[in-house]
C-alpha positions as CSV (number, residue, x, y, z in Angstrom):
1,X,75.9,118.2,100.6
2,X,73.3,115.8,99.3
3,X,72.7,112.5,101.3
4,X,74.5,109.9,99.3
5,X,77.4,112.3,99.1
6,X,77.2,112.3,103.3
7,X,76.5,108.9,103.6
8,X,79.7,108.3,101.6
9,X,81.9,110.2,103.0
10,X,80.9,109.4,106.5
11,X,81.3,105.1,105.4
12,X,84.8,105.9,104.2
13,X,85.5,107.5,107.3
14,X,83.7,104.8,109.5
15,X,85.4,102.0,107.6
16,X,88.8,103.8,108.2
17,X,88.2,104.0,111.7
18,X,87.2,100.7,111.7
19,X,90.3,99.3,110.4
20,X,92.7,101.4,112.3
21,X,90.8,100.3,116.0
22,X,91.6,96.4,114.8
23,X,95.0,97.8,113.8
24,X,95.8,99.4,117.1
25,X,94.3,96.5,119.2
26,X,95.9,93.2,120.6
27,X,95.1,91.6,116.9
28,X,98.1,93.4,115.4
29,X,100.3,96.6,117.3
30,X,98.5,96.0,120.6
31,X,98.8,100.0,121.2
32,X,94.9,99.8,122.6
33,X,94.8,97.7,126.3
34,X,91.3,97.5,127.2
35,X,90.1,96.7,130.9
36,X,89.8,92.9,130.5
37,X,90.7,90.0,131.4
38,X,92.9,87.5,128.8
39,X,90.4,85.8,128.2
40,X,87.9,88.2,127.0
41,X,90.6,89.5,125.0
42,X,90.3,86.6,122.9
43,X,86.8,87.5,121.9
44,X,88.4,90.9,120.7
45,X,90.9,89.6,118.7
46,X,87.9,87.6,116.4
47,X,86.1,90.6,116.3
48,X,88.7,93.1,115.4
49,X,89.8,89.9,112.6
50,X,86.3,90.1,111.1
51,X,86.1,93.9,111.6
52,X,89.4,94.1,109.3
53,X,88.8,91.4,106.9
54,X,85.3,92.0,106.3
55,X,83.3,95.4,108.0
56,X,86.3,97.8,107.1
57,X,86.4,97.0,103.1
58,X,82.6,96.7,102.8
59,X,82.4,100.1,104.4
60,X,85.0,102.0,102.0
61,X,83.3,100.2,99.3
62,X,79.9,100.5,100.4
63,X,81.3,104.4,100.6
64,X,81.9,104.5,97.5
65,X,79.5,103.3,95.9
66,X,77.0,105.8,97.3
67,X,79.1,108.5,95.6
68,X,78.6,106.5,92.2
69,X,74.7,106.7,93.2
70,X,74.8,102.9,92.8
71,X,71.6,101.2,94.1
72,X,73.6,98.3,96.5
73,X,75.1,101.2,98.2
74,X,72.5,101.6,100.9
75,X,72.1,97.7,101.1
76,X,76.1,97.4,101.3
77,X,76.5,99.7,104.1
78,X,73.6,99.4,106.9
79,X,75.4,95.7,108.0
80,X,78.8,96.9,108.6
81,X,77.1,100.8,110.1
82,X,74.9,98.4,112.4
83,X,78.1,96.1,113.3
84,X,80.5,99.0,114.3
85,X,77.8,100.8,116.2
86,X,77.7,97.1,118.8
87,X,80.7,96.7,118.9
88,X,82.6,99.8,119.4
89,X,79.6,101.0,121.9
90,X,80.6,97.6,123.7
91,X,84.5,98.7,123.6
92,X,83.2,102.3,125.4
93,X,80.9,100.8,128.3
94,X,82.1,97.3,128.5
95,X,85.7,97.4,130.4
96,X,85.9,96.8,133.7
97,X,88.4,100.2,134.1
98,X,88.7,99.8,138.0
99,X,89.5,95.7,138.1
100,X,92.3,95.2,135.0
101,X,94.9,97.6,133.9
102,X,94.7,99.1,130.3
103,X,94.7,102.6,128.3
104,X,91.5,102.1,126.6
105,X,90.1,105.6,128.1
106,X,92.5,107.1,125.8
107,X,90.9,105.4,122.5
108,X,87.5,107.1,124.0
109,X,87.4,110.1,121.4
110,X,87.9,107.2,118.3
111,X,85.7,104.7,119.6
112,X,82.9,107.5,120.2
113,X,83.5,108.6,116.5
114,X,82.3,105.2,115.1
115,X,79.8,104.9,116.9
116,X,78.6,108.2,116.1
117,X,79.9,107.4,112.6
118,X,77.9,103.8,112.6
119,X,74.7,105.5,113.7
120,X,74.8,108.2,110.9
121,X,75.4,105.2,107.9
122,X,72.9,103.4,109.5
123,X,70.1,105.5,109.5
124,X,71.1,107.0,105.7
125,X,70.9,103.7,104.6
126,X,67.9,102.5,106.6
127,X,65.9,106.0,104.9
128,X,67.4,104.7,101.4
129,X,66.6,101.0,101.4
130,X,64.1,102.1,98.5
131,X,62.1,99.5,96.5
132,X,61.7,95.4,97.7
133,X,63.5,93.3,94.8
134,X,64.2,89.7,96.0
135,X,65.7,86.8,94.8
136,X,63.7,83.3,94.2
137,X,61.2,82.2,97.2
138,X,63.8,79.5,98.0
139,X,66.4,81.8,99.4
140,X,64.4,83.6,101.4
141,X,63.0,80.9,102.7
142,X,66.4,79.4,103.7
143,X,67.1,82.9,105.1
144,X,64.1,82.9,107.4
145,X,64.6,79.7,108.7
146,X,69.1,80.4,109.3
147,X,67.8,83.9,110.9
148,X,65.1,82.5,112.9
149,X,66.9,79.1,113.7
150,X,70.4,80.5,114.8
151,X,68.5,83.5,116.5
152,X,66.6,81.0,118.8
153,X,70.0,79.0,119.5
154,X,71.4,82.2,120.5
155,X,68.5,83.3,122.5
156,X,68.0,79.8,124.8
157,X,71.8,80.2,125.5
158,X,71.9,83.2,126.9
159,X,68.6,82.9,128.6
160,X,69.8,79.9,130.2
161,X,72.7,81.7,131.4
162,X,71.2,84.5,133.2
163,X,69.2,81.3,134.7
164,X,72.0,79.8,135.9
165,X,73.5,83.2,137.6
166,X,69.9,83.8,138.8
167,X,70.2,80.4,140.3
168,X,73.7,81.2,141.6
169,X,76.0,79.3,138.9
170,X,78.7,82.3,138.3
171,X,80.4,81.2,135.4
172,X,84.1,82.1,134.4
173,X,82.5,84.2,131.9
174,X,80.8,86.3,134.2
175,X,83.8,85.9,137.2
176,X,85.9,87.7,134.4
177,X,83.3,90.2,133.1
178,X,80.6,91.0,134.5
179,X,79.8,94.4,133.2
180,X,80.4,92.2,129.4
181,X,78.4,89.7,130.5
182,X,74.8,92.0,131.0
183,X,75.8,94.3,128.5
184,X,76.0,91.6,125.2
185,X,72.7,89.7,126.9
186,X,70.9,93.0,126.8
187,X,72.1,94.3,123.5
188,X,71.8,90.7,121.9
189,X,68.1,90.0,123.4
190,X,66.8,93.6,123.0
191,X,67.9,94.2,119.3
192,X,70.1,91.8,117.6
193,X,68.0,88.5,118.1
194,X,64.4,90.5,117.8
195,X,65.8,92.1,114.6
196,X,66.6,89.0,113.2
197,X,63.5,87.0,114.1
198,X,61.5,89.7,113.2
199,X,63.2,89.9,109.2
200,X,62.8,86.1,109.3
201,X,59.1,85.9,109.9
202,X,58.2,89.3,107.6
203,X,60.5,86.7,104.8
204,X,57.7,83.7,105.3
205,X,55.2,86.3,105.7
206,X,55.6,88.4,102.6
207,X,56.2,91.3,104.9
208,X,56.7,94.5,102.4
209,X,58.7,96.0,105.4
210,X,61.4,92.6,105.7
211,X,61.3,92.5,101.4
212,X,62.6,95.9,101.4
213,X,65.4,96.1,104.9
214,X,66.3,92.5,104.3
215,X,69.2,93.2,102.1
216,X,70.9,95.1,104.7
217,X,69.8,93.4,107.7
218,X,71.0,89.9,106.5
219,X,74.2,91.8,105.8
220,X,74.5,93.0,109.5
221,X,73.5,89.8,110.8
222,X,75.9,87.9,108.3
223,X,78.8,89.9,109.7
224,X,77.6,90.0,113.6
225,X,77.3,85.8,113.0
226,X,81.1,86.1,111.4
227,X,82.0,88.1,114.8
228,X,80.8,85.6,117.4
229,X,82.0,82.5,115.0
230,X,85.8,84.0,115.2
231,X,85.1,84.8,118.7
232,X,84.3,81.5,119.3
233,X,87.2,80.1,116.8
234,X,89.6,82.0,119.3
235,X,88.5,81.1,122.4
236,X,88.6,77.7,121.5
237,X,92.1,77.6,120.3
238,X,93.4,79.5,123.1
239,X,91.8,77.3,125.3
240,X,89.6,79.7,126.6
241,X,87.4,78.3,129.6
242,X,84.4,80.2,128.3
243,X,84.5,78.3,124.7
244,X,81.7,76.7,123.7
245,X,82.3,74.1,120.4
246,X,79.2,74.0,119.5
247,X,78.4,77.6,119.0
248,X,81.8,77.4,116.8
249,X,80.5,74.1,115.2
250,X,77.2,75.9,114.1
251,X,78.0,79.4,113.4
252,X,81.3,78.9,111.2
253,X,78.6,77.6,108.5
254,X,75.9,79.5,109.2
255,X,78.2,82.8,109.1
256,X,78.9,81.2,105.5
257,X,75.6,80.7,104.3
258,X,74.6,84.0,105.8
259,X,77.2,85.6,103.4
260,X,76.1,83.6,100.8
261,X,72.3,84.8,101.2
262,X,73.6,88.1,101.7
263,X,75.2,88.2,98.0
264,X,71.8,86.8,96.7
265,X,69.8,89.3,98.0
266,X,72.5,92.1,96.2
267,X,72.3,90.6,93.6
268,X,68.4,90.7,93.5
269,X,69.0,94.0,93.8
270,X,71.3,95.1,91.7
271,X,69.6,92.6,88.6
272,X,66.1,94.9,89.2
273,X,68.3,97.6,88.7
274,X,69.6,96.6,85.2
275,X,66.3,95.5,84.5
276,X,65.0,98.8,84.7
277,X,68.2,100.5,82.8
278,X,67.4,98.4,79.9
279,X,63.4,98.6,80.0
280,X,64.1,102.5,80.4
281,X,66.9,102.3,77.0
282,X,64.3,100.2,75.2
283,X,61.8,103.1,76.1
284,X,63.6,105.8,74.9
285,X,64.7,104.0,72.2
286,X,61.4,102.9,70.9
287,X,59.8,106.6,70.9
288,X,63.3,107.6,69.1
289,X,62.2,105.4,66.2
290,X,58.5,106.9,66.3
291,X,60.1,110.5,65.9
């Protein structure tokens, strides 16, 4: 089996299983009861909403399109492989089994498989990124300063919060989840936030590196800012004690914009392509006429 034709049919799958973890949890059927509190389960409900609406059909497409051989394919599905791999790893090791009742355990066997599922995509499409096209200075510009600005929003909030706990504030947040609590710091401060500062900087620095991953890591970071913006959007609604406005106030747009970058840098992408179909027809066609 060739490597778009794995890295197809393993997106398919992932975006399947995707869709039928959002199905099965407390956003729709509520047949998966994770070890939380109600709360928390708020932040699972906008991430299982954005894992439906968004990372699901962008991985069957994204699927898809690396049977058709299509250049976007790699670009399309690295974000939503990077996404399910957080989240669904945070589904495994972030109940707290022994404090709240729930069946979870039982879901172990589907949640491994996209995780397993997300790291496969991810690395297919980090080794097929292939050549830097970009769209005008402008835009990446605006997406350097959105990744490095939100990034170091991010950042200062959850350093401040492990502050506060190191200075013996314990927050409902942490009251209600601790094991949560450590795990999205780490994962946020070890990768997410140093992966996006890092594609920022490589933008404003010409970095070859960041000109040819930043299709697919603004599409990952567009859809992990869509997560924690409908987190945020539920929390507040349900009156969640941990709800923080102005994370909702600033990431709603910036999730947005994100998206919009996102499309700009496909579309970069995909317009080198045709460039290079019709330089390569013009070719042909030109030593045609000399024969």
């Amino acid at each position: 089996m060739r490597i778009d034709q794995l890295a197809g049919l393993a997106s398919v799958a992932l975006g399947i299983g995707i869709a039928a973890v959002a199905l099965l949890g407390p956003l729709w059927l509520g047949e998966i009861q994770q070890h939380i509190s109600a709360n928390v389960e708020n932040q699972v409900v906008g991430a299982d909403a954005i894992s439906l609406l968004l990372v699901a059909p962008l991985a069957v497409l994204g699927g898809l399109l690396w049977w058709r051989g299509h250049p976007l394919a790699s670009s399309l599905t690295f974000g939503p492989a990077a996404y399910a791999v957080y989240i669904h790893f945070q589904y495994i090791v972030g109940s707290e089994y022994e404090r709240y009742p729930g069946n979870s355990e039982r879901y172990f066997v589907l949640f491994y498989a996209i995780v397993m599922l997300g790291l496969l995509v991810a690395t297919l499409s980090w080794s097929q990124l292939g050549t830097p096209a970009l769209p005008s200075r402008r835009v990446q510009i605006l997406a350097a300063g959105l990744l490095i600005g939100v990034s170091a929003l991010l950042g200062l909030a959850w350093i401040k919060a492990i502050a506060d706990l190191i200075g013996g504030t314990r927050t409902t947040e942490y009251l209600e989840a601790p094991v949560l609590f450590w795990l999205v710091k780490t994962m946020d401060l070890a990768f997410v936030i140093p992966a996006a500062v890092a594609t920022g900087v490589g933008l404003l620095r010409h970095s070859a590196l960041a000109a040819r991953v930043a299709a697919g890591m603004t599409c990952w970071l567009a859809l992990m800012m869509a997560s924690v913006a409908a987190m945020g959007v539920v929390m507040w609604l349900n009156d969640d004690p941990s709800a923080s406005p102005l994370f909702v106030v600033v990431l709603v747009p910036a999730a947005i914009v994100m998206a919009a970058l996102t499309v700009a840098f496909w579309g970069a992408r995909s317009g080198a392509r045709d460039e290079h179909v019709r330089r390569r027809v013009s070719t042909l066609g030109g030593t045609h006429q000399h024969t």
